[in-house]
C-alpha positions in Angstrom: -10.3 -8.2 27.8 -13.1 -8.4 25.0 -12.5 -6.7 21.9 -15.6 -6.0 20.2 -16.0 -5.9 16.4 -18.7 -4.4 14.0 -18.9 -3.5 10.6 -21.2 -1.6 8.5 -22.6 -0.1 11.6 -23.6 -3.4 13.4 -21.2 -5.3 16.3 -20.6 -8.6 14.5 -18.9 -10.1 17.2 -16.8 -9.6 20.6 -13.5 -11.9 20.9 -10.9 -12.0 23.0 -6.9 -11.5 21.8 -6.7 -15.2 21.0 -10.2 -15.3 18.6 -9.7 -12.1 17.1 -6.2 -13.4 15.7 -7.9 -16.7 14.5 -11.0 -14.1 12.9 -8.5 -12.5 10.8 -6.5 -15.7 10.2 -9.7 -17.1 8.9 -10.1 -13.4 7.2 -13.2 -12.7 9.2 -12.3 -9.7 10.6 -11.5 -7.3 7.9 -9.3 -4.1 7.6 -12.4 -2.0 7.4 -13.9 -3.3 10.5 -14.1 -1.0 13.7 -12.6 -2.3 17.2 -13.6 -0.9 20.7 -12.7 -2.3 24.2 -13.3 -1.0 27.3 -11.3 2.0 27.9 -11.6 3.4 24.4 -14.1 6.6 24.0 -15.0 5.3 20.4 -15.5 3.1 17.8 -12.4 2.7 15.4 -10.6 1.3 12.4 -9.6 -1.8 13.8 -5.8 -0.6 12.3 -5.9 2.0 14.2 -6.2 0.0 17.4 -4.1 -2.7 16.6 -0.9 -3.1 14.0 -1.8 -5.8 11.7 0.1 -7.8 9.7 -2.7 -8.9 7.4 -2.9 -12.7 6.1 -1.9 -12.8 2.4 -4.8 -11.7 -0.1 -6.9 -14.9 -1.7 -8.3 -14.1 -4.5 -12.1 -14.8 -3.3 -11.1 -11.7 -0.2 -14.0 -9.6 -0.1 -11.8 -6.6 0.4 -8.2 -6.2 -0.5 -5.8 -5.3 2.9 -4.4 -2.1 3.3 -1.6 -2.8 4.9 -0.8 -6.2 3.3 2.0 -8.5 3.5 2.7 -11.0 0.6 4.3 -13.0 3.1 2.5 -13.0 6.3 1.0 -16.0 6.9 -0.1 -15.8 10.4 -1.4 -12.0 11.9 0.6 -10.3 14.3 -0.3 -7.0 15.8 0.5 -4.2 18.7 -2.4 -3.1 20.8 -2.2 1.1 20.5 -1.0 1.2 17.4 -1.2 5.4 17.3 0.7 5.0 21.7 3.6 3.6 19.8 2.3 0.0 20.2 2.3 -1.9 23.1 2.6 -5.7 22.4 0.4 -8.2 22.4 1.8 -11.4 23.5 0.0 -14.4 21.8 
């Protein structure tokens, strides 16, 4: 399964479960980016896809995390996060 990624209006990348968790590791993938994988009818907020545990903020993040964690240090997330969230095993 690829998940594809774009932000302001442009696909910046498609990644499977493994490289999108090491994008937002490496705080590539942002919380206002947009996720869409086959099966989806739309583009949307990649938290609305997934449940993210964000990576701790660094000071030089472009944009702060909405749904941060002061001590996540690794992601985790649930594929369908508004179908109650089915796991993702990594």
């Amino acid at each position: 399964m690829l998940i594809h990624i774009a932000r302001d209006g442009r696909e910046v990348g498609q990644f499977t479960v493994e490289e999108l968790q090491e994008r937002i590791t490496e705080r590539a993938v942002l919380p206002t980016d947009y996720a869409w994988m086959e099966g989806m009818e739309s583009w949307q907020l990649i938290h609305q896809v997934f449940k993210i545990e964000w990576p701790r903020r660094q000071a030089d993040d472009p944009v702060p995390p909405a749904h941060a964690n002061s001590t996540a240090t690794k992601p985790k997330f649930l594929y369908g996060a508004n179908q109650g969230g089915r796991p993702i095993n990594w």
